[in-house]
C-alpha positions as CSV (number, residue, x, y, z in Angstrom):
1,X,31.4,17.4,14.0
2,X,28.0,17.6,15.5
3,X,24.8,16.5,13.9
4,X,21.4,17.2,14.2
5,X,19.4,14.5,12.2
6,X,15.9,15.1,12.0
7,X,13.7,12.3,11.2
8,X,15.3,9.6,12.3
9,X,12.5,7.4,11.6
10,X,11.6,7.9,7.8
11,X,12.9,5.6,5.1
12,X,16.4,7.2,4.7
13,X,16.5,8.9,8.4
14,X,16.6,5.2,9.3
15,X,19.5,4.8,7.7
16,X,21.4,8.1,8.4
17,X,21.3,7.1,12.1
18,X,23.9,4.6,11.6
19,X,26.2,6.2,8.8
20,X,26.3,9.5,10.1
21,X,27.9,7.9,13.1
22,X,31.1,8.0,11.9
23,X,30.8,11.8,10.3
24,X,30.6,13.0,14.1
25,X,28.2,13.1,17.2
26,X,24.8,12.6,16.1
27,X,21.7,14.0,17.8
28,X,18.4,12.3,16.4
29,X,14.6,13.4,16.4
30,X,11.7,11.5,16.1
31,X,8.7,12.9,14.6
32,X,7.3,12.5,18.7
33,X,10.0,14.3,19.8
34,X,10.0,17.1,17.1
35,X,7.1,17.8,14.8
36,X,7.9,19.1,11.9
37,X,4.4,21.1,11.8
38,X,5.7,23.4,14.9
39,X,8.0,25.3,12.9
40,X,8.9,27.3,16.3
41,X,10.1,24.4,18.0
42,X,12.2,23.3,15.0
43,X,13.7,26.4,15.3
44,X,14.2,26.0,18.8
45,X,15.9,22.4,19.0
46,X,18.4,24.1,16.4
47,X,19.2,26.3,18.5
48,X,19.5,24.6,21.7
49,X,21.5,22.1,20.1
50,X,23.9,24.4,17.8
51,X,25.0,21.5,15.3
52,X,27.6,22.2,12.8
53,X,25.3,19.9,10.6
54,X,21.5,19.8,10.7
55,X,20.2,16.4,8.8
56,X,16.5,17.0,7.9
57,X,15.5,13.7,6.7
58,X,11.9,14.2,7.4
59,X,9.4,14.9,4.8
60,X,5.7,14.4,3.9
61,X,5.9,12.2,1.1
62,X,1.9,11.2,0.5
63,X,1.7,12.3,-3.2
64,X,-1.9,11.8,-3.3
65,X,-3.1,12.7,-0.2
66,X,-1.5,16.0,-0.9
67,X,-3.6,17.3,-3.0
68,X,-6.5,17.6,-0.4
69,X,-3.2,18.2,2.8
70,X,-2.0,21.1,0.9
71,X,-1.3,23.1,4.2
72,X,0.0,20.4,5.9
73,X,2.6,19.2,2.9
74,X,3.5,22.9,2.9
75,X,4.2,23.1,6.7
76,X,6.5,19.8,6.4
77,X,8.1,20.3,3.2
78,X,8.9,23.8,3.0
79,X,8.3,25.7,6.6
80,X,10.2,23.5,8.5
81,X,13.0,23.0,6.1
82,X,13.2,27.2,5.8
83,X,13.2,27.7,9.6
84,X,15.4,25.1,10.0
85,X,17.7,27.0,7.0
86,X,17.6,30.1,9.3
87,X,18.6,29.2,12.0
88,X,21.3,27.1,10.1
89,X,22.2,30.4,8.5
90,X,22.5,32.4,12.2
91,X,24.8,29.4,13.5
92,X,26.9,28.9,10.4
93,X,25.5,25.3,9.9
94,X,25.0,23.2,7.1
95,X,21.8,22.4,6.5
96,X,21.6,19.0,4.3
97,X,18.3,18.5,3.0
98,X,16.5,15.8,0.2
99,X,13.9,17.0,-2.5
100,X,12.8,14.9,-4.9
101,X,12.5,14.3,-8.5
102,X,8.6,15.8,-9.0
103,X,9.8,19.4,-9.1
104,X,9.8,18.5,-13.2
105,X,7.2,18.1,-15.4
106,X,8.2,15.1,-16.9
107,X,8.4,16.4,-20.5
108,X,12.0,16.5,-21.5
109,X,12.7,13.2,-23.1
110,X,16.6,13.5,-21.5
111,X,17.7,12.6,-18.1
112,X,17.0,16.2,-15.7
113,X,20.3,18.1,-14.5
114,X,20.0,20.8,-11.6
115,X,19.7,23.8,-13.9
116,X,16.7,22.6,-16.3
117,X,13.3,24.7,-15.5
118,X,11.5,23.4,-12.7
119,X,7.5,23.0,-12.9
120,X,6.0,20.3,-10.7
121,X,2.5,19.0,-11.6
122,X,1.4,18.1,-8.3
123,X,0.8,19.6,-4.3
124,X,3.6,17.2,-3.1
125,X,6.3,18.3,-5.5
126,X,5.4,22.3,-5.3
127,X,5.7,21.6,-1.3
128,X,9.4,20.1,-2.3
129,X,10.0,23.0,-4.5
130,X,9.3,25.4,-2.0
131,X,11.1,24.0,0.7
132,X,14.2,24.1,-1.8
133,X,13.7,27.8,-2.5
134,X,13.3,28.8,1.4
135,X,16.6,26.9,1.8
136,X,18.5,29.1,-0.8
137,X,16.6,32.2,0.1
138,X,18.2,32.0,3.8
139,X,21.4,32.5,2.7
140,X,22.7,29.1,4.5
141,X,25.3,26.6,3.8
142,X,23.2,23.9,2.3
143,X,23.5,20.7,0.4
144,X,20.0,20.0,-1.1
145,X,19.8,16.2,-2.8
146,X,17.1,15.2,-5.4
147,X,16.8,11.8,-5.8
148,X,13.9,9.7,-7.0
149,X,11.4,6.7,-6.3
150,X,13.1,6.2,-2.5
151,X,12.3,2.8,-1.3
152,X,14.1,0.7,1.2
153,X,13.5,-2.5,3.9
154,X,11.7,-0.5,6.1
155,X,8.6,1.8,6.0
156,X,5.9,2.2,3.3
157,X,7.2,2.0,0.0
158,X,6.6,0.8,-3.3
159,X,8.4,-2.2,-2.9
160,X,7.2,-3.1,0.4
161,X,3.4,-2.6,-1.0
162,X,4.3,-4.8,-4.2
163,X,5.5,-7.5,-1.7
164,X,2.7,-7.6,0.3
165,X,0.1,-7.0,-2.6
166,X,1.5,-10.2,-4.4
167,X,0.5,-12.3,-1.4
168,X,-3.0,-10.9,-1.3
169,X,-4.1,-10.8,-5.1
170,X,-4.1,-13.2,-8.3
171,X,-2.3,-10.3,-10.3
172,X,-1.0,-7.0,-10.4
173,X,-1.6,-3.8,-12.4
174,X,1.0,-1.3,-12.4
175,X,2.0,1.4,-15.0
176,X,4.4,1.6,-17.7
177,X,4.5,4.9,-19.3
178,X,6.4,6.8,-15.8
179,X,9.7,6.9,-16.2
180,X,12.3,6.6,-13.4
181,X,15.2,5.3,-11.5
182,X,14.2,3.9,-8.2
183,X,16.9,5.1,-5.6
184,X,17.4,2.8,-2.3
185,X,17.6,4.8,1.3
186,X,20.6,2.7,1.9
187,X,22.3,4.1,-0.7
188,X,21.3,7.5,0.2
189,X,22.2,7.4,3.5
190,X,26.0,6.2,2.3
191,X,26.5,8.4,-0.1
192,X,25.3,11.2,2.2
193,X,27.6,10.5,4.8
194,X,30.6,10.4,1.6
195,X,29.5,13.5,0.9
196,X,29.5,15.2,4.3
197,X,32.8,14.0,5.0
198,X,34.2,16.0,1.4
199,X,32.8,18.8,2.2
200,X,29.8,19.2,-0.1
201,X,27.9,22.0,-0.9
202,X,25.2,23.2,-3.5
203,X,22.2,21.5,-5.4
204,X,22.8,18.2,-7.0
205,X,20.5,15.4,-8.4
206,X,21.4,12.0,-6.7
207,X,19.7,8.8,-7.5
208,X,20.2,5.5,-9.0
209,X,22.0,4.9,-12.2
210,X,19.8,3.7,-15.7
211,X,16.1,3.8,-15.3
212,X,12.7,2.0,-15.7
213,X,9.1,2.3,-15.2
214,X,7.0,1.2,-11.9
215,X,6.3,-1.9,-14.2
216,X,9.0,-2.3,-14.5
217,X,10.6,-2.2,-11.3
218,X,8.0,-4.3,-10.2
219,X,8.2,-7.0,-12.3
220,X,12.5,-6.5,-11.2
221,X,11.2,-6.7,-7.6
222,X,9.2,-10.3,-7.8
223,X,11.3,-12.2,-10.0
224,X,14.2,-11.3,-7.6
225,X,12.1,-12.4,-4.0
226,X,11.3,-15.7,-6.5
227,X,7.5,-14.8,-6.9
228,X,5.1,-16.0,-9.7
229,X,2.4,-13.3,-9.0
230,X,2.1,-12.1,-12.2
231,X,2.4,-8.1,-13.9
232,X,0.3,-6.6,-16.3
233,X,1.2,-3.2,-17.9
234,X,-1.3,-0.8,-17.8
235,X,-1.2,3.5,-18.7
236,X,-1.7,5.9,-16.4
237,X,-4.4,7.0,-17.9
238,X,-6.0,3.7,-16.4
239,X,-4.8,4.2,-12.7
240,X,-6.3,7.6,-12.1
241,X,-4.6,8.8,-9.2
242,X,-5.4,12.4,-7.7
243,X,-1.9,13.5,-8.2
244,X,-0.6,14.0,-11.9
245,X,3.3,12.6,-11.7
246,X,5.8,13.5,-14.7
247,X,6.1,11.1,-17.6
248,X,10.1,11.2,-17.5
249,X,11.7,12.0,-14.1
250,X,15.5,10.2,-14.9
251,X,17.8,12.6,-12.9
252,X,21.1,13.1,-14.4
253,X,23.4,12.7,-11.7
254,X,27.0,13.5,-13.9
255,X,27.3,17.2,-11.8
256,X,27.7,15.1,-8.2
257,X,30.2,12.7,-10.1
258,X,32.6,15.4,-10.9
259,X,32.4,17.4,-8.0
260,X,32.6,14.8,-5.4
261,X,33.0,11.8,-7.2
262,X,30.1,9.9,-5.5
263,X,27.9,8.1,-7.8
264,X,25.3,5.5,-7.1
265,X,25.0,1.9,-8.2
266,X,22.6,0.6,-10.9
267,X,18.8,0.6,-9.7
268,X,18.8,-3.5,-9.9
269,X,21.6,-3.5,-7.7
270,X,20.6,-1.4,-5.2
271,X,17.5,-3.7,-5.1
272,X,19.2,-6.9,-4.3
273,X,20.7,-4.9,-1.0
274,X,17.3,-4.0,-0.2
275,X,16.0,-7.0,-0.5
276,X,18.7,-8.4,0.9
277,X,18.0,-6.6,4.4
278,X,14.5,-7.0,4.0
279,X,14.7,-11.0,4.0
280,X,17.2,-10.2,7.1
C-alpha cells in the first residue's frame, strides 16, 4: 500500500509517521514542503505521487485566532482537504481525514453520534465542517475521524501549556462548565493505522472513552507529573475567549466499535502514555 501522509509534523502527523509504517510505503510532507494554503500544489503532489492512501493530518487548529483568520482556516481546513478529495476521487484513493468535535453546538446533554445535527459556534469548527462536506461532495473513498481535545508529548497543546504554566504562575484558572474527552495523538495515530489495515470507510466519531472538563483534566494532568500548583474552577463566562466552544462535546464512539471494533482507552490512561513520552 502506498501512503501519502500530509502533515507529518502536527500533533498526530507526528505520530502517523511511525504507525503507518507498517500499513505500507509512506510518503510524508511537511508544511515546508507542502502548504496546505496552495491548494494547486496539493493537488499536484497527489497526483505525482498516486497513493492508494492519502493521510491529511494537517489542520489549522487556532480556535481563537480563527475568528479574525477566517480565510486562512478555510483554505487549510476545507480547500485543501476537498482538492485533496478530488484528486483522491480521480485516482481511486482513500482519502483519511480528522475533524473535530466543534462541528456541535454543545447542547445535547448526551454523548454526540455521527448522525446528530451539526451546528458549530465558532470559525474553527465551520472551517472543519466544511472541509468534511467537500470530502463527501467529491465522491471519494474517505474515512473522516472526529475526535476531541487532541493533545500529545509534542507540539502546542493543552497539556503542554498547563505544564509549562505551573512552573511560571502561583495558580491556575481553568474552566469547568466544557465538557469533553481529551483524546491523545498516540492513540489516534494507532488506532488509525488499525483501521486502515480493516479496511475502513465512512464517518465515525473517535476519541477517548468517559469525559471531563478542562478543569478537570488539568487538575488529572498535575497530580499525575507530581505538581502542587494549584486549580481553581472558574466558568466560561469568566475566561472570555473570542471563540464560543460547545458546553458538551462527549463524542459517542459505539458506531466505530461495531464496525471495526477499535475503541480507545479511558482519557486518564491515555494521559499516563503521554506523559509517559513526554518525561522520555
Amino acid at each position: 500500500m502506498k501512503i501519502l501522509l500530509v502533515g507529518k509534523d502536527g500533533q498526530v502527523g507526528r505520530e502517523l509517521a511511525n504507525t503507518l509504517a507498517a500499513a505500507g510505503h509512506v510518503t510524508a510532507t511537511s508544511r515546508s514542503d507542502l502548504d496546505l494554503v496552495e491548494t494547486d500544489r496539493v493537488a499536484q503532489k497527489v497526483r505525482d505521487e498516486k497513493p492508494d492512501v492519502v493521510v491529511n493530518a494537517a489542520a489549522y487548529t487556532a480556535v481563537d485566532r480563527a475568528e479574525t483568520e477566517r480565510d486562512l482556516a478555510y483554505k487549510v481546513n476545507a480547500e485543501a482537504p476537498g482538492a485533496m478529495a478530488a484528486e483522491a476521487a480521480r485516482l481511486g484513493a482513500l482519502l483519511v481525514h480528522f475533524s473535530t468535535d466543534y462541528v456541535f453546538d454543545g447542547t445535547k446533554r448526551d454523548p454526540y453520534v455521527e448522525e446528530d445535527a451539526t451546528n458549530p459556534l465558532n470559525a474553527y469548527g465551520q472551517s472543519k465542517l466544511a472541509g468534511e462536506r467537500a470530502i463527501v461532495s467529491s465522491g471519494c473513498r474517505h474515512l473522516i475521524l472526529r475526535t476531541s481535545w487532541v493533545y500529545g508529548p509534542h507540539g502546542r497543546n493543552f497539556m503542554l501549556t498547563i505544564l509549562r504554566a505551573s512552573r511560571e504562575r502561583p495558580e491556575l484558572r481553568v474552566v469547568d462548565d466544557q465538557f469533553g474527552a481529551p483524546t491523545s495523538s498516540l492513540a489516534i495515530a494507532r488506532a488509525t493505522a488499525t483501521l486502515l489495515q480493516r479496511g475502513a470507510a465512512g464517518l465515525y466519531h473517535l476519541s477517548a472513552a468517559g469525559k471531563t472538563t478542562w478543569f478537570g483534566f488539568a487538575r488529572e494532568i498535575l497530580a499525575k507529573a507530581g505538581t502542587p500548583t494549584p486549580v481553581v474552577p472558574i466558568t466560561t463566562d469568566q475566561y472570555p475567549a473570542p471563540a464560543r466552544r460547545p458546553r458538551n462535546s462527549v463524542l459517542d464512539n459505539s458506531r466505530l466499535r461495531a464496525a471495526y471494533g477499535v475503541a480507545l482507552p479511558g482519557w486518564q490512561e491515555q494521559l499516563d502514555e503521554v506523559l509517559a513520552a513526554y518525561e522520555r
